[in-house]
Backbone and ligand atoms as CSV (ligand in chain L), in Angstrom:
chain,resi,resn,atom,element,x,y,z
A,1,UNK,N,N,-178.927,-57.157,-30.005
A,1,UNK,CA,C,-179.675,-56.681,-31.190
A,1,UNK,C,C,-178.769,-55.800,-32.059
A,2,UNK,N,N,-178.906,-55.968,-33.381
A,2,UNK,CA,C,-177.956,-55.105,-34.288
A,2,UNK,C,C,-178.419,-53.531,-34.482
A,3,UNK,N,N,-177.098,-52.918,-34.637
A,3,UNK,CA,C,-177.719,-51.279,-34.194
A,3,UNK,C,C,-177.307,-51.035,-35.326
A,4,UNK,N,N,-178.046,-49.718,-36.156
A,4,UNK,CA,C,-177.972,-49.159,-37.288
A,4,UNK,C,C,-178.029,-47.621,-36.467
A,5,UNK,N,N,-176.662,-46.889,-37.280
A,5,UNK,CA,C,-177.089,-44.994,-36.832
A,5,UNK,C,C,-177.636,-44.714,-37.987
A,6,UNK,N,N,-178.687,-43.638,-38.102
A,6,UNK,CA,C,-178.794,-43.141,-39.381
A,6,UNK,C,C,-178.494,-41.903,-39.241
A,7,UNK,N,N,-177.371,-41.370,-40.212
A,7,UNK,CA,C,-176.631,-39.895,-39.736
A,7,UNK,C,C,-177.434,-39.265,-41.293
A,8,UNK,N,N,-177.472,-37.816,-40.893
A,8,UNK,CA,C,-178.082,-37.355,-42.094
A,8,UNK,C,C,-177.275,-35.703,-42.072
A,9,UNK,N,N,-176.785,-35.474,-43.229
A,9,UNK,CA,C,-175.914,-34.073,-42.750
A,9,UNK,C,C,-176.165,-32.462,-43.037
A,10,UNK,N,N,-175.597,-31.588,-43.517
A,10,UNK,CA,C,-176.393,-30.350,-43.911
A,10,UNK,C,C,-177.633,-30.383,-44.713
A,11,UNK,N,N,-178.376,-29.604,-44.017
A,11,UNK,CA,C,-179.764,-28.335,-44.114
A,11,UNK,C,C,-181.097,-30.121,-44.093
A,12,UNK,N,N,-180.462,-31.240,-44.084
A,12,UNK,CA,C,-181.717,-32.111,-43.930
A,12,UNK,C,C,-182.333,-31.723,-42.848
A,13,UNK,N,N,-182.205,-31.149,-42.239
A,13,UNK,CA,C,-183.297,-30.715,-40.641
A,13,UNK,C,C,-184.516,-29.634,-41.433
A,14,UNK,N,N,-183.897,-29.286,-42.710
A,14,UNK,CA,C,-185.346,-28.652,-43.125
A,14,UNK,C,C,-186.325,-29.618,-44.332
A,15,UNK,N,N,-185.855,-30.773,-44.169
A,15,UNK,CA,C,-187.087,-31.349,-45.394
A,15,UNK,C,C,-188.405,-31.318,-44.733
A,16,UNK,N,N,-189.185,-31.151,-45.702
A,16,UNK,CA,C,-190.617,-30.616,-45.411
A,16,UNK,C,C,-190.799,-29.344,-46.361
A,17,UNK,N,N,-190.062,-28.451,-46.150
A,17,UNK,CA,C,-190.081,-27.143,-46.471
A,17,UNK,C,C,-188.927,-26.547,-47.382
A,18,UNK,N,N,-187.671,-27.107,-47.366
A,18,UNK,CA,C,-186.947,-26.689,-48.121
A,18,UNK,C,C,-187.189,-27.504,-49.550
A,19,UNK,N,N,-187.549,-26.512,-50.679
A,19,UNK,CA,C,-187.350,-27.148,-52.077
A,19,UNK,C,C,-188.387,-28.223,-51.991
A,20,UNK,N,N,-189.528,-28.382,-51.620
A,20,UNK,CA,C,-190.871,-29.192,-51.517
A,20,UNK,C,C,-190.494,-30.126,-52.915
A,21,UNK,N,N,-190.351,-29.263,-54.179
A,21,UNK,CA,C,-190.671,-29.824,-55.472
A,21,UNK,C,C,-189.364,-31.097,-55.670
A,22,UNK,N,N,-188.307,-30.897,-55.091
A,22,UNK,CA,C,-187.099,-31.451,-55.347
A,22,UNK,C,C,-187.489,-32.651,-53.962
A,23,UNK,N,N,-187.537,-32.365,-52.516
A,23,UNK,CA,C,-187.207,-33.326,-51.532
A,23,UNK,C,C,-188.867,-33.543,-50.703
A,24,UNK,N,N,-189.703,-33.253,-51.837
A,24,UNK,CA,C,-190.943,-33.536,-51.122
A,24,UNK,C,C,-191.679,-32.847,-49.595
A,25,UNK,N,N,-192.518,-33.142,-49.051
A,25,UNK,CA,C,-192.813,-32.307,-47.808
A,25,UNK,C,C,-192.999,-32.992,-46.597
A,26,UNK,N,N,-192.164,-34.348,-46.644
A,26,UNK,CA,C,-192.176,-35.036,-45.638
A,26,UNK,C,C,-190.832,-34.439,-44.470
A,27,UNK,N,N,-191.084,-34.662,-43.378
A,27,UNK,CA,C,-190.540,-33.726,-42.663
A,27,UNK,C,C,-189.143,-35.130,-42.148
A,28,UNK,N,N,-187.686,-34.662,-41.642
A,28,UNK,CA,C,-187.177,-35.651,-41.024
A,28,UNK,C,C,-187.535,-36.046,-39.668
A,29,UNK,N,N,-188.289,-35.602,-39.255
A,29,UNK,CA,C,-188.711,-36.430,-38.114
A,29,UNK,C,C,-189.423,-37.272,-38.620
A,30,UNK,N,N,-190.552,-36.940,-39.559
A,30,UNK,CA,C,-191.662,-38.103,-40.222
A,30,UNK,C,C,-190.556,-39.245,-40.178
A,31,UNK,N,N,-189.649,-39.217,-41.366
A,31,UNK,CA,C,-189.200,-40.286,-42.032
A,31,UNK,C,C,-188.460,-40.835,-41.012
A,32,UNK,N,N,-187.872,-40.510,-39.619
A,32,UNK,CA,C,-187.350,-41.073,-38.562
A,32,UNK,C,C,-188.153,-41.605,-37.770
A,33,UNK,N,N,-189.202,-41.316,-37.510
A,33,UNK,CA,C,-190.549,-42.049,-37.007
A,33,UNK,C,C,-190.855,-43.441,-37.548
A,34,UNK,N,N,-190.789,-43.332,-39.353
A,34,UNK,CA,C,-191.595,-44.369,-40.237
A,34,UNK,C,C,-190.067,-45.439,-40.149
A,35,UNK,N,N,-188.730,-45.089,-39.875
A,35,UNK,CA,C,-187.747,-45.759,-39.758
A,35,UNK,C,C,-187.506,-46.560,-38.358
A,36,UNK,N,N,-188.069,-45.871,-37.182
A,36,UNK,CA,C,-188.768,-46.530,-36.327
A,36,UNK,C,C,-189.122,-48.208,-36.674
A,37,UNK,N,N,-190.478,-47.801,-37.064
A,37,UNK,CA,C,-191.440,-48.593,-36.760
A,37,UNK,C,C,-190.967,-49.680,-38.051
A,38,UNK,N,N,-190.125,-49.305,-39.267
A,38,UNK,CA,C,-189.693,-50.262,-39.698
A,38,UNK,C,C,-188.437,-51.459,-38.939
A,39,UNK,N,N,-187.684,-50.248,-38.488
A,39,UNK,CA,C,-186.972,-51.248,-37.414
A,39,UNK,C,C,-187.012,-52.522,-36.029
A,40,UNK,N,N,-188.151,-51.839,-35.737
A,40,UNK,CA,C,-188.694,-52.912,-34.757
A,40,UNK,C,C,-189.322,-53.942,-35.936
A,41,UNK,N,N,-189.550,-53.994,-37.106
A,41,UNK,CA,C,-190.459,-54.653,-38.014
A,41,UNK,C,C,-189.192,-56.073,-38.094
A,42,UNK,N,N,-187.680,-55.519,-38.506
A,42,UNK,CA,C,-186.915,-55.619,-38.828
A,42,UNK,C,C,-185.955,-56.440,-37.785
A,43,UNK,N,N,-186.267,-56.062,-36.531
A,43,UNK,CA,C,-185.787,-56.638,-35.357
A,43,UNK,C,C,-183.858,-56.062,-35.202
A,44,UNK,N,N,-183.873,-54.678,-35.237
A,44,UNK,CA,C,-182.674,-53.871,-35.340
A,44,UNK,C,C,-183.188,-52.686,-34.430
A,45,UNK,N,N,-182.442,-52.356,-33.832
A,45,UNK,CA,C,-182.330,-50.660,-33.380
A,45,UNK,C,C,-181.942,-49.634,-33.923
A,46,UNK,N,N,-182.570,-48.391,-34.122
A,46,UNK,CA,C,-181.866,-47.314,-34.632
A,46,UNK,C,C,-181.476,-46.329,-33.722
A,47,UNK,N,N,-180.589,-44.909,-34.348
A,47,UNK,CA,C,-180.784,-44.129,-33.374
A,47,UNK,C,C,-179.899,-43.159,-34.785
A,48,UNK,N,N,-180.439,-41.794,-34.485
A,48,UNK,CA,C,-180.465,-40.869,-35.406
A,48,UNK,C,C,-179.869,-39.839,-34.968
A,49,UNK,N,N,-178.568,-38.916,-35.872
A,49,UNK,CA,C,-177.744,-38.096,-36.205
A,49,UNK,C,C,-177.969,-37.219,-37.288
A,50,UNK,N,N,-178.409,-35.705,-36.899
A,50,UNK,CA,C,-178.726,-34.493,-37.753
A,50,UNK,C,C,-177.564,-33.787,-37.613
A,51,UNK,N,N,-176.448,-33.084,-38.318
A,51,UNK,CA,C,-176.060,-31.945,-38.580
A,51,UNK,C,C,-175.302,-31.374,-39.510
A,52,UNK,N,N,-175.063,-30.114,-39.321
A,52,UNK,CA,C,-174.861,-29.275,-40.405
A,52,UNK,C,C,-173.390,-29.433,-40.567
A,53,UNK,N,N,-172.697,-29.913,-39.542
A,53,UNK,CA,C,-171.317,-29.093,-39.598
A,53,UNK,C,C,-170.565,-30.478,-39.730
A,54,UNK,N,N,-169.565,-30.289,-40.486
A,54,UNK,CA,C,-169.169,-31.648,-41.115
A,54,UNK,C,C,-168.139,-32.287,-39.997
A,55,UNK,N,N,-167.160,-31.502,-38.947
A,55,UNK,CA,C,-166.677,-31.756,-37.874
A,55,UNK,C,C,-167.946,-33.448,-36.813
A,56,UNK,N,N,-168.586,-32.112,-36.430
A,56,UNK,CA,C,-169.627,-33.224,-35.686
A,56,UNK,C,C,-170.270,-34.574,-36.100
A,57,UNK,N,N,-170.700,-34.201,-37.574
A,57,UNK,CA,C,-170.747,-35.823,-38.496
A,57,UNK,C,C,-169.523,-36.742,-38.428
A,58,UNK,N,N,-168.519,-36.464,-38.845
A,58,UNK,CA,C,-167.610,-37.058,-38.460
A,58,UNK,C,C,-167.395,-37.563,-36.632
A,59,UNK,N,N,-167.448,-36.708,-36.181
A,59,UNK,CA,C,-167.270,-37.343,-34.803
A,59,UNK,C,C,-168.335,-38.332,-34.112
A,60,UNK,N,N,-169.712,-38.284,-35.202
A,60,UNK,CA,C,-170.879,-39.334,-34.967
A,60,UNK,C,C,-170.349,-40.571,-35.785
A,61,UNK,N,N,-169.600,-40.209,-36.365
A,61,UNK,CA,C,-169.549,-41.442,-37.550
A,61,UNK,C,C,-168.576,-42.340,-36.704
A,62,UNK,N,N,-167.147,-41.787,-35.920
A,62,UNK,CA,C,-166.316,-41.953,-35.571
A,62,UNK,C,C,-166.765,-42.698,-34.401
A,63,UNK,N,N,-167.648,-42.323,-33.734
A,63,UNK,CA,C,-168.973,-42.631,-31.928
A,63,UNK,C,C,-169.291,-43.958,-32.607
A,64,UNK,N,N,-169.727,-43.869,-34.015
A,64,UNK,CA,C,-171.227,-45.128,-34.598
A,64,UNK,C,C,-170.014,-46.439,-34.848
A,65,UNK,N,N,-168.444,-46.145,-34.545
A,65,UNK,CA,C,-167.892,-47.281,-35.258
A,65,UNK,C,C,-167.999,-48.030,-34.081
A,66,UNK,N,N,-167.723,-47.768,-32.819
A,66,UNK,CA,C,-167.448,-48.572,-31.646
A,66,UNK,C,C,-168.922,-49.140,-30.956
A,67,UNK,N,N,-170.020,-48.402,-31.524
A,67,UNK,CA,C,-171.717,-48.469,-30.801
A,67,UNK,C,C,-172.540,-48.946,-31.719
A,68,UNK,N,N,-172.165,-49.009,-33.128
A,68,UNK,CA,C,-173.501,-49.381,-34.176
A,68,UNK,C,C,-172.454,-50.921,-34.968
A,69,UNK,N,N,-173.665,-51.340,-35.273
A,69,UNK,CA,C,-172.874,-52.322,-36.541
A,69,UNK,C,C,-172.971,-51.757,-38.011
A,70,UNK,N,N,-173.624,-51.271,-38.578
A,70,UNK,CA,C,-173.709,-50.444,-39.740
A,70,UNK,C,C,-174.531,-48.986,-39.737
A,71,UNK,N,N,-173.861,-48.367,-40.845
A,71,UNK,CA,C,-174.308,-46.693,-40.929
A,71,UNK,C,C,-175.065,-46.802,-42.160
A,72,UNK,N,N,-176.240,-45.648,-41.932
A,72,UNK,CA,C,-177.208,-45.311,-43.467
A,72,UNK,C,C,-176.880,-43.835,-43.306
A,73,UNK,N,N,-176.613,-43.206,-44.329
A,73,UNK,CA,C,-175.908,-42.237,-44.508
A,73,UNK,C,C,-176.077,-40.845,-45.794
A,74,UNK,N,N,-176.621,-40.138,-45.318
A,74,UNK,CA,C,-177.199,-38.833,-46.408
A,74,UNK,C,C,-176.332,-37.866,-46.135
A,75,UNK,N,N,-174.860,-37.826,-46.684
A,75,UNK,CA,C,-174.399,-36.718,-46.655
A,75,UNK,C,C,-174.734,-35.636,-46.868
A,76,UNK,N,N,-175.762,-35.119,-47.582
A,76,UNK,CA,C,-175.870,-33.670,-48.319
A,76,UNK,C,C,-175.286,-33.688,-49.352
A,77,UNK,N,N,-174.769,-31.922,-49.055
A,77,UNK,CA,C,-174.043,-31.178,-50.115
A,77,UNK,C,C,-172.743,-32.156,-49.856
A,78,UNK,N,N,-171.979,-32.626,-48.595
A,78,UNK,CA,C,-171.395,-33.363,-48.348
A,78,UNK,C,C,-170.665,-33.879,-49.093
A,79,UNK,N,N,-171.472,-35.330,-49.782
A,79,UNK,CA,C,-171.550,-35.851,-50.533
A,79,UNK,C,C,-170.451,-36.001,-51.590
A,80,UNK,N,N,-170.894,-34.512,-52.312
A,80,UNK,CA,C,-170.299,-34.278,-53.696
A,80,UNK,C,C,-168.444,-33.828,-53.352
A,81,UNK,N,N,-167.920,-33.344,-52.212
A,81,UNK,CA,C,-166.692,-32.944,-52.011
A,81,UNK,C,C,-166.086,-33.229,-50.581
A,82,UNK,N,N,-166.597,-34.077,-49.849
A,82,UNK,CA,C,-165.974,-34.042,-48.558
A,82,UNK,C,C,-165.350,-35.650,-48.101
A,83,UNK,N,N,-163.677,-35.432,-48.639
A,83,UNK,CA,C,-162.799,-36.081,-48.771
A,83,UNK,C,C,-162.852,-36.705,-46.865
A,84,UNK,N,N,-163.218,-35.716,-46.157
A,84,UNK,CA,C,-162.777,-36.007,-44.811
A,84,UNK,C,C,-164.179,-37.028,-44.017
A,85,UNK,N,N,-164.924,-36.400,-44.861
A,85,UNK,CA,C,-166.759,-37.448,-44.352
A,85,UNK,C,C,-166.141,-39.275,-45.280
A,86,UNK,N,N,-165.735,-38.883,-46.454
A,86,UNK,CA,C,-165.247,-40.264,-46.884
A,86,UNK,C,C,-164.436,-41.222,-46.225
A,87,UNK,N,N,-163.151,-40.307,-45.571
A,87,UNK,CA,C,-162.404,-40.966,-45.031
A,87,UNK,C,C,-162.680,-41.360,-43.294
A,88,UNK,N,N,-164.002,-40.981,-42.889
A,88,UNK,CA,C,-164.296,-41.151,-41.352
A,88,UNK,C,C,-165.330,-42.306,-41.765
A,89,UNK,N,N,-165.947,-42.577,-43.141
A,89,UNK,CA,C,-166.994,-43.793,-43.238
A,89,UNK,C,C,-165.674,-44.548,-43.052
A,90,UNK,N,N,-165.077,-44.745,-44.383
A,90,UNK,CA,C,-163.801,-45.791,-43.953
A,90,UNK,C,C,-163.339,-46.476,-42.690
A,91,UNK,N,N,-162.749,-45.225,-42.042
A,91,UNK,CA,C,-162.266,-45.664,-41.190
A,91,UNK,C,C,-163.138,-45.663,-39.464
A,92,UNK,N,N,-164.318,-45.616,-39.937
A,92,UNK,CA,C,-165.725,-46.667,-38.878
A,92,UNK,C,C,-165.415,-48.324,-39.367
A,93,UNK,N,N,-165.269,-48.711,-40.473
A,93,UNK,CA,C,-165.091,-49.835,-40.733
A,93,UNK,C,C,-166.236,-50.743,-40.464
A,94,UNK,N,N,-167.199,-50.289,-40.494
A,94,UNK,CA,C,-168.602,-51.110,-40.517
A,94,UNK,C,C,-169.396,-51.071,-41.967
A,95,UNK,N,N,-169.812,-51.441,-42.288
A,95,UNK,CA,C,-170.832,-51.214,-43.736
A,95,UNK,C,C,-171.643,-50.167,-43.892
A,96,UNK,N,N,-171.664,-49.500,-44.615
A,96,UNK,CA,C,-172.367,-48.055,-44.878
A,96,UNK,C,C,-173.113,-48.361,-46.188
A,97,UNK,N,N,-174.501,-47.629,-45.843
A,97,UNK,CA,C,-175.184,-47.601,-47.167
A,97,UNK,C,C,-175.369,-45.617,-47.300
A,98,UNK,N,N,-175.458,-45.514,-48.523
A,98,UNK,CA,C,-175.512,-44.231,-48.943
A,98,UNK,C,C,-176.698,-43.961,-49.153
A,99,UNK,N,N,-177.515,-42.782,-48.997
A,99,UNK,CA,C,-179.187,-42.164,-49.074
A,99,UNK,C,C,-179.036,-41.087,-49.463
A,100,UNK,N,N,-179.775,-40.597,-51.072
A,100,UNK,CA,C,-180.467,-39.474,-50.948
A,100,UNK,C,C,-181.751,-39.685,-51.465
A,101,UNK,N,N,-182.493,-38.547,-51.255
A,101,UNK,CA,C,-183.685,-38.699,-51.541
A,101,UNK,C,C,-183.839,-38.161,-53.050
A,102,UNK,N,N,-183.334,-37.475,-53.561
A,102,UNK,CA,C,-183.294,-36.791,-55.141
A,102,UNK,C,C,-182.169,-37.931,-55.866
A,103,UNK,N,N,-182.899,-37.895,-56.909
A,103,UNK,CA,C,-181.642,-38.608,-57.848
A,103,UNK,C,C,-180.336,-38.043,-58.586
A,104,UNK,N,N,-179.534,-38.081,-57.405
A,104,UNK,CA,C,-178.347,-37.169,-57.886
A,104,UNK,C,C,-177.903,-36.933,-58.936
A,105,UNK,N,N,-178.221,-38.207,-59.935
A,105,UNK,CA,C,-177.528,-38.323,-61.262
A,105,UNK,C,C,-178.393,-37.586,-62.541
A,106,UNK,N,N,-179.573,-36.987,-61.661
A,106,UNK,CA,C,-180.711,-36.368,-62.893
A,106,UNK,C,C,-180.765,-34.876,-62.657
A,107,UNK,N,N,-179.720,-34.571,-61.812
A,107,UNK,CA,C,-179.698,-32.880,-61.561
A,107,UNK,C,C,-178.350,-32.192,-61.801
A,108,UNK,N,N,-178.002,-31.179,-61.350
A,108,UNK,CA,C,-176.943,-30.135,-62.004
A,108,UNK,C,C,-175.927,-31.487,-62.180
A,109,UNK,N,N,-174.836,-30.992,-62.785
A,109,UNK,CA,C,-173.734,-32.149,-62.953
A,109,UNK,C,C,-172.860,-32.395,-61.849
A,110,UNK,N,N,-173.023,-31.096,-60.973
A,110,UNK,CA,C,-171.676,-31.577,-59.914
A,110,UNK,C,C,-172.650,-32.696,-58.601
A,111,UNK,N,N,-173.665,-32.309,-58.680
A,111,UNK,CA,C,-174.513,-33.402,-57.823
A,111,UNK,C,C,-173.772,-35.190,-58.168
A,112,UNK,N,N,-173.793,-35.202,-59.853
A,112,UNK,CA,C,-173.485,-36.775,-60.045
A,112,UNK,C,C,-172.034,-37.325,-59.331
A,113,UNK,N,N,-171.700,-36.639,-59.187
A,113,UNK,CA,C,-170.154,-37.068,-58.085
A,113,UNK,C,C,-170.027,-36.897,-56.771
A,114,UNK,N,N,-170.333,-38.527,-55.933
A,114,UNK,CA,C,-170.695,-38.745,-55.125
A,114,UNK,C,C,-168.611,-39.144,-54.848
A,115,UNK,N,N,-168.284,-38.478,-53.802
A,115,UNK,CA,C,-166.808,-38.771,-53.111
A,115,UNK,C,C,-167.187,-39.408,-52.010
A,116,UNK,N,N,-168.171,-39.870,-51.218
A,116,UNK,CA,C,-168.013,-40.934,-50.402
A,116,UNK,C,C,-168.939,-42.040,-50.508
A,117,UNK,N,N,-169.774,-42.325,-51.870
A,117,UNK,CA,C,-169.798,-43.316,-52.329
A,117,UNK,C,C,-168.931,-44.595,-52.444
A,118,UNK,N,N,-167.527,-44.330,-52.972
A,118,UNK,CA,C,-166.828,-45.609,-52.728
A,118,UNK,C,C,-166.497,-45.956,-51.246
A,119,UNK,N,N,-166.526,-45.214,-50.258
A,119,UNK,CA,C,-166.468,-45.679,-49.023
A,119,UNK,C,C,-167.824,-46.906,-48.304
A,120,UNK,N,N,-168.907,-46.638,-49.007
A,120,UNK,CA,C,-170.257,-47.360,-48.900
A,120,UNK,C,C,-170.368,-48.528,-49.675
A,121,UNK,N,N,-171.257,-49.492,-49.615
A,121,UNK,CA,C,-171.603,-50.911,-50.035
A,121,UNK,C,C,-171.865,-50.417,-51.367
A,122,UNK,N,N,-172.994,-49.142,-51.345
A,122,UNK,CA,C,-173.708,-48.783,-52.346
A,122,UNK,C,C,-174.165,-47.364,-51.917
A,123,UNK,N,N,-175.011,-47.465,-52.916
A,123,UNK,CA,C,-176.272,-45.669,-52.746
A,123,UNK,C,C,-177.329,-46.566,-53.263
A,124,UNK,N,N,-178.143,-45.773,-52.338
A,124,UNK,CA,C,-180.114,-45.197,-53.322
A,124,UNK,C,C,-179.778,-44.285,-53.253
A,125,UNK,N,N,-180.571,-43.871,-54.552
A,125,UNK,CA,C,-180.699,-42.069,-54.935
A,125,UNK,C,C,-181.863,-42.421,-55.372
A,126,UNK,N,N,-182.587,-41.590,-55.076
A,126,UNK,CA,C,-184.131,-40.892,-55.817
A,126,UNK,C,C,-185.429,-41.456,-55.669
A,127,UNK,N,N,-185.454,-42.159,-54.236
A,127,UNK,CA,C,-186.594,-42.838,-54.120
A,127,UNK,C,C,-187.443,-42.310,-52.932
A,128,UNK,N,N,-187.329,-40.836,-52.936
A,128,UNK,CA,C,-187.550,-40.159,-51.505
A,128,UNK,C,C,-187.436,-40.325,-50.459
A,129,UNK,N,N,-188.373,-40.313,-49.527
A,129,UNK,CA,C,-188.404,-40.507,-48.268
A,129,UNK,C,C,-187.934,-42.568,-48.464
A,130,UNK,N,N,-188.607,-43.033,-48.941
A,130,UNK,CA,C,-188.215,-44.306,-49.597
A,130,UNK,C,C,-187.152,-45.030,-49.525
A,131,UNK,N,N,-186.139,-43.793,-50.308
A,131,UNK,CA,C,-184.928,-44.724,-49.950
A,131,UNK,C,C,-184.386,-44.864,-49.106
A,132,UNK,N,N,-184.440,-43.925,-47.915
A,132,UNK,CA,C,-183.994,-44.200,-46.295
A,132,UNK,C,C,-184.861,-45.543,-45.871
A,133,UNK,N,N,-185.896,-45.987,-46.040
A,133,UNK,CA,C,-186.320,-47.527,-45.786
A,133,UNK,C,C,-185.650,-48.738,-46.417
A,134,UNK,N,N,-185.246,-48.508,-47.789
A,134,UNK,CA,C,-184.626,-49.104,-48.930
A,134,UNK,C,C,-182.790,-49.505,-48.272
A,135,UNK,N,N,-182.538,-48.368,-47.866
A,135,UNK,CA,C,-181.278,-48.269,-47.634
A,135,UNK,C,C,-180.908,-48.902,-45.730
A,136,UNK,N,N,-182.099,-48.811,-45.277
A,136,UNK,CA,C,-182.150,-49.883,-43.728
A,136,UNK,C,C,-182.181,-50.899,-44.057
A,137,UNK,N,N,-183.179,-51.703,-44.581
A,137,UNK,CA,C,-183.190,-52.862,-45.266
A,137,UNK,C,C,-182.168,-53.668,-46.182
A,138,UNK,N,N,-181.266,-52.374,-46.827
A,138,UNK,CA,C,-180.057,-52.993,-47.337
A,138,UNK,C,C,-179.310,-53.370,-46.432
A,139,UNK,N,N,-179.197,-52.361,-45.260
A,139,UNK,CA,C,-178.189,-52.464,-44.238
A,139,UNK,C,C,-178.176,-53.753,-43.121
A,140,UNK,N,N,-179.695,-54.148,-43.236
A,140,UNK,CA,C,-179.667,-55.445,-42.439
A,140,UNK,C,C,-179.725,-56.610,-42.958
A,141,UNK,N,N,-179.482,-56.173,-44.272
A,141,UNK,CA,C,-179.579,-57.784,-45.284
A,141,UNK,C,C,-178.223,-58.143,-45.034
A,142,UNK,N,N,-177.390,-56.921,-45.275
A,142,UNK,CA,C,-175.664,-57.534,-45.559
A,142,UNK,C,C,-175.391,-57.561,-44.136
A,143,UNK,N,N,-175.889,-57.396,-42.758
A,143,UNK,CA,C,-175.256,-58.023,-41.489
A,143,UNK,C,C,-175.575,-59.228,-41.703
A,144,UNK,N,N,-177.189,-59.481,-41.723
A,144,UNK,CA,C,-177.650,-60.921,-41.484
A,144,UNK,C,C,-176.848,-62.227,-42.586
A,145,UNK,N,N,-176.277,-61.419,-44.175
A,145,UNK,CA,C,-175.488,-62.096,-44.336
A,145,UNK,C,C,-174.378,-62.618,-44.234
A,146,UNK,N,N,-173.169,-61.431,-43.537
A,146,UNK,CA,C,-171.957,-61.255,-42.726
A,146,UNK,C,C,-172.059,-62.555,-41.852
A,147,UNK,N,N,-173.258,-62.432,-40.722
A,147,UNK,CA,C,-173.366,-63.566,-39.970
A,147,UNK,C,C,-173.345,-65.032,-40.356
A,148,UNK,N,N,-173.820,-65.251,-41.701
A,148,UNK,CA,C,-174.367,-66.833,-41.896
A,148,UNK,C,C,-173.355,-67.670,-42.004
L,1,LIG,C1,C,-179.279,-34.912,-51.178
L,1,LIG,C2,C,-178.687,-34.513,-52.549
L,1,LIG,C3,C,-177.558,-33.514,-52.382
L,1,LIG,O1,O,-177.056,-33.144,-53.659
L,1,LIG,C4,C,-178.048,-32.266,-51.679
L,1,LIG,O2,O,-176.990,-31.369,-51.465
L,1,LIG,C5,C,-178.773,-32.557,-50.421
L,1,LIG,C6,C,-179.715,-33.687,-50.397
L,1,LIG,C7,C,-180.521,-35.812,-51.337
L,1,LIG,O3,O,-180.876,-36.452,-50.329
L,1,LIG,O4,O,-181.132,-35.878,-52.397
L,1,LIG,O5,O,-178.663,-31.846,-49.432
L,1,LIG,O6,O,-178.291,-35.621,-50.440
């Protein structure tokens, strides 16, 4: 069965509560639950990566190249400056899709510069909790097409 990690990196362990108006009040366990039950829908496995510290993301990312076939991926603050999270998607060498839940490109300006975007297939931005479903579903379209 094809394995998807979904790594998610600084302060996401507080959605629900942090910034309600910006990332809504769905909690990450919710949306790891509802990613669940899409996955068995989907006929894929998941298995899920929270943290803050950009060392340990990397060393999940680095774990997900040899154990997963593709990564869904919410850097954070991450995102916008971390040359070293870019270069550990790379060099997993599996297909990465990019997730946030805010639309990066409609807030302060340094948000719109995503540095490990080009390491990924693509991004969703701004479809909330949403686009982490959006962005599984991408991730098992382009295996199942890899395969054909
Ligand atoms: C985020 C957007 C980032 O700019 C921010 O630092 C986050 C969350 C999002 O999912 O919308 O922590 O990645």
């Amino acid at each position: 069965m094809r394995r998807v990690v979904i790594v998610n990196g600084p302060n996401l362990n507080l959605l629900g509560t942090r910034e309600p108006d910006v990332y809504g009040r769905t909690t990450l366990a919710e949306i790891e639950a509802d990613l669940v039950r899409l996955a068995e829908m989907l006929g894929v496995q998941v298995s899920f990566v929270q943290s803050n510290h950009e060392g340990e993301l990397i060393d999940a990312i680095h774990a997900a190249s040899s154990e997963a076939d593709a990564l869904v991926v919410n850097p954070g603050a991450f995102t916008h400056y971390s040359y070293a999270l870019r270069d550990a998607i790379v060099a997993a060498g599996i297909p990465a899709v990019e997730v946030h839940l805010s639309n990066i490109h409609a807030r302060e300006d340094f948000r719109s510069v995503s540095v490990t975007a080009p390491a990924c297939i693509g991004v969703i931005t701004g479809f909330g909790p949403r686009s982490y479903a959006l962005a599984l579903r991408a991730a098992v379209e382009i295996l199942e097409e890899a395969e054909r």
